[in-house]
C-alpha positions in Angstrom: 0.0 0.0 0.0 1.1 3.7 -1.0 0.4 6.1 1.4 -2.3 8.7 0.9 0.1 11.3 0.9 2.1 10.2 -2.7 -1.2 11.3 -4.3 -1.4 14.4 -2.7 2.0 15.2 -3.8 1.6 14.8 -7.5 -1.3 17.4 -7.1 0.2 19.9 -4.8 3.4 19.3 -7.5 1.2 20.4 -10.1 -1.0 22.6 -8.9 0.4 24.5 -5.9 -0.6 27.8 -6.8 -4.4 27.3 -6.5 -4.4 26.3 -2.9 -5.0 28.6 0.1 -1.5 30.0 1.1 1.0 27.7 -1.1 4.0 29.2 0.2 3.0 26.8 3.1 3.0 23.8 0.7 6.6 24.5 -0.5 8.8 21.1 -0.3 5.8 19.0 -0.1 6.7 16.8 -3.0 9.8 16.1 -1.3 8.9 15.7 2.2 9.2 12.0 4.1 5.8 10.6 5.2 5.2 9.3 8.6 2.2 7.2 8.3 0.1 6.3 11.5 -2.2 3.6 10.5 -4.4 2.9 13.9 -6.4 6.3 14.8 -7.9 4.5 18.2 -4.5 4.0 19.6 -3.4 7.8 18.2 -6.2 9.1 19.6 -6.2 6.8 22.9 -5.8 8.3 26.4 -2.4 7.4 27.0 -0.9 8.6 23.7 -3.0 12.2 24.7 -1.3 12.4 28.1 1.9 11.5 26.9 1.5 14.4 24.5 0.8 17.0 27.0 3.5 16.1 29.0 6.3 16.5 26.1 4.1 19.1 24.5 5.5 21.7 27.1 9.0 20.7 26.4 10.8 22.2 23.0 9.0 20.8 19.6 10.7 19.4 17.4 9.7 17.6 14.1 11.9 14.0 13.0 13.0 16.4 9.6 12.8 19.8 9.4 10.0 19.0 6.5 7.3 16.2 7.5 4.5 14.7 6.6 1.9 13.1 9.2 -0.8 10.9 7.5 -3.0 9.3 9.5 -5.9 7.3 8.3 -9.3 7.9 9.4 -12.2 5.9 10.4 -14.8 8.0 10.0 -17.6 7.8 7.5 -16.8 10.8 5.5 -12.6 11.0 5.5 -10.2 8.5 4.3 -6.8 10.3 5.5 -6.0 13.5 7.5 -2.8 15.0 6.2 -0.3 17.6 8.6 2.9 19.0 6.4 4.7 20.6 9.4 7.7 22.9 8.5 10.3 23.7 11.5 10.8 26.8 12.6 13.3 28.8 14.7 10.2 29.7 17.0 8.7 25.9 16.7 6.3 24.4 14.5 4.6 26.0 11.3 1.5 23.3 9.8 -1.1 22.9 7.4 -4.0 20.4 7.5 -5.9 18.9 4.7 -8.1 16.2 4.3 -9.1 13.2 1.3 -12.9 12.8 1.5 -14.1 9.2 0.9 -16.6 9.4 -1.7 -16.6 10.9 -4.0 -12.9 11.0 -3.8 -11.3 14.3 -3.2 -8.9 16.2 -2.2 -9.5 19.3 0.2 -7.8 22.6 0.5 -5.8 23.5 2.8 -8.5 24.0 5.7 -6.3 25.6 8.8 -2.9 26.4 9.1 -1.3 26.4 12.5 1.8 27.7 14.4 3.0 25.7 17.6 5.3 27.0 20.1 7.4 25.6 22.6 5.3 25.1 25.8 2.1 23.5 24.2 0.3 26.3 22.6 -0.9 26.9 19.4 -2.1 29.4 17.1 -4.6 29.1 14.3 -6.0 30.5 10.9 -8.7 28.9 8.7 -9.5 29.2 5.1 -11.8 32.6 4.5 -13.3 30.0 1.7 -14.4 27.5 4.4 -18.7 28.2 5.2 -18.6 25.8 8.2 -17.0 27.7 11.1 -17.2 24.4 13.2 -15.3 22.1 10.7 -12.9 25.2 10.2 -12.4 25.4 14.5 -12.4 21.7 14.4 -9.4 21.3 11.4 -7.4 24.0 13.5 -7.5 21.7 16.6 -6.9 18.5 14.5 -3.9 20.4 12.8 -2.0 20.7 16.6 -3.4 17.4 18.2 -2.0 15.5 15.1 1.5 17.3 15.3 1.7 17.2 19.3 0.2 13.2 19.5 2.6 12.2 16.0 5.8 13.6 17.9 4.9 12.0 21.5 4.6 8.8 19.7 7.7 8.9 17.7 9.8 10.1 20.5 8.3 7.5 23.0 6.4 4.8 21.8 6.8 4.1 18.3 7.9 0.9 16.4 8.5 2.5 13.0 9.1 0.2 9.9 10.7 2.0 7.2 8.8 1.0 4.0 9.8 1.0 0.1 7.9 2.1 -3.1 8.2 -0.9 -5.5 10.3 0.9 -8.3 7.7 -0.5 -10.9 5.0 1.4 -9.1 7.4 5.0 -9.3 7.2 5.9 -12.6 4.1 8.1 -12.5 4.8 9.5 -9.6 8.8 10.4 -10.6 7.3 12.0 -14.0 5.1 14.2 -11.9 8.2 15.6 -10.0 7.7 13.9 -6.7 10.6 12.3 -4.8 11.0 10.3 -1.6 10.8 6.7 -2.4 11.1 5.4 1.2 8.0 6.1 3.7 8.0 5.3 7.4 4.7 3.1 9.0 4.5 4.2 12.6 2.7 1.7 15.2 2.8 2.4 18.7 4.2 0.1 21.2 2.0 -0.9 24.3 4.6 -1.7 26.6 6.7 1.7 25.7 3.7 3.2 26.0 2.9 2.2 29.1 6.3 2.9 30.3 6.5 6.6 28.7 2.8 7.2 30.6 3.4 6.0 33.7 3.1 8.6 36.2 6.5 9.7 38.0 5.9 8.9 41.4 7.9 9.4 44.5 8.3 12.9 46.5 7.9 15.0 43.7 4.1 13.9 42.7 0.9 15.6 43.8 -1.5 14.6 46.4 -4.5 15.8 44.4 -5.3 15.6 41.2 -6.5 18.3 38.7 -7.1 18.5 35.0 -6.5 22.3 33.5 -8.8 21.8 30.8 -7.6 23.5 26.7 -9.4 26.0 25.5 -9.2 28.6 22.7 -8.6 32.0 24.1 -9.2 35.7 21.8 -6.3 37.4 22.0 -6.7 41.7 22.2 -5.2 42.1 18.5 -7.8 39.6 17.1 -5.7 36.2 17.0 -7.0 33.2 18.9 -4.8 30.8 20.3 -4.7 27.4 21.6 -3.9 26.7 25.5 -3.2 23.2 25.5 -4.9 21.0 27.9 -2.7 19.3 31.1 -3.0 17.3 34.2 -1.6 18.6 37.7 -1.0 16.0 40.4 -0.8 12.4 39.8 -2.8 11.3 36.6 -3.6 7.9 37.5 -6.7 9.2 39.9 -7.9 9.2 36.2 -9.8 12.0 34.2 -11.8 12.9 30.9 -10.1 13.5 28.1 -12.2 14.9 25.4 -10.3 13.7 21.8 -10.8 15.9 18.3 -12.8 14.7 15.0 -13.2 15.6 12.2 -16.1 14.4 10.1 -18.2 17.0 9.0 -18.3 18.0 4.9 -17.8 22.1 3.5 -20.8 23.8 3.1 
């Protein structure tokens, strides 16, 4: 299997300039993909604490151009696509979408900054009718990027994968490059290890979650405070995870 993402390079190859903001897009075609196959173990409670924990630590992406691709179980979407770019000041991402039937591509729906300390930053396509699948692509964008570098950096078995060089040719005479593709499964036992709380003088008594939430900023922007336990985290909690499965207007 090819990932998603191959497809979407041929297209963005060809016709970059028609999508919202392509400077974002730039290296696309060459970026490596990172593809995360099981969305209820990305999106599993373990995977999200262990991402709120790193996400307050500096971010930084496996190449300083990557592709996430994770596949979708949803009715309506096939794949969600991230193409994260690093940046001095962290993170800089786009998120788009391929739609099950009929088959298509979206546009760029959000494009998202991350800093260093777990918050995020968001714009959405002006195009985009549906302000709740534009809030909800913003929030997908970050949880993606934040959940896709906890896993590689904790609890990922990663088997580097080739493109048969029959199977190339199309792709090659469309301009796209990067023949080798990485499939990302977590681990349950590094996992578990990675989410295990720390224990021992230094842990809370109590307990409290600090829930996320978007907050208006005075000039306008809205940002992203990321959600985060204080105290021990096995007295348990709620965690509320993102989708995405609403069409455009």
């Amino acid at each position: 299997m090819i990932p998603d993402a191959y497809d979407l390079k041929r297209i963005v190859r060809a016709h970059r300039a028609r999508f919202w903001l392509p400077d974002l897009l730039e290296g696309f075609e060459f970026a490596p993909v990172w593809r995360f196959a099981d969305q209820a173990q990305f999106d599993s409670d373990d995977v999200d604490a262990l991402a709120r924990r790193l996400a307050a630590g500096p971010q930084r992406l496996p190449h300083p151009e990557t592709i996430f691709e994770l596949s979708d179980r949803s009715r309506t979407i096939r794949s969600q696509i991230v193409y994260a770019r690093q940046r001095d000041d962290g993170i800089e991402a786009v998120w788009l979408a391929l739609w099950r039937s009929p088959r298509r591509w979206t546009d760029i729906h959000a494009h998202v900054r991350i800093a260093d300390g777990g918050i995020a930053e968001f714009a959405t396509n002006p195009a985009l009718r549906d302000a709740g699948l534009a809030e909800q692509s913003g929030q997908a964008a970050a949880a993606i990027v934040w959940r896709g570098l906890a896993i590689l950096a904790s609890a990922a078995s990663v088997r580097e994968r080739q493109i048969a060089p029959i199977r190339r040719t199309p792709f090659a005479r469309d301009g796209v490059r990067g023949w080798t593709w990485h499939q990302v499964a977590i681990d349950p036992a590094r996992l578990r290890a990675a989410s295990e709380p720390l224990g021992g003088s230094h842990a809370s008594p109590r307990w409290h979650l600090r829930r996320g939430h978007w907050r208006q900023l005075p000039d306008g922007r809205r940002i992203f405070v990321r959600q985060c336990e204080v105290g021990d985290p096995a007295r348990g909690g709620v965690v509320k995870d993102f989708a995405v499965e609403a069409r455009q207007a």
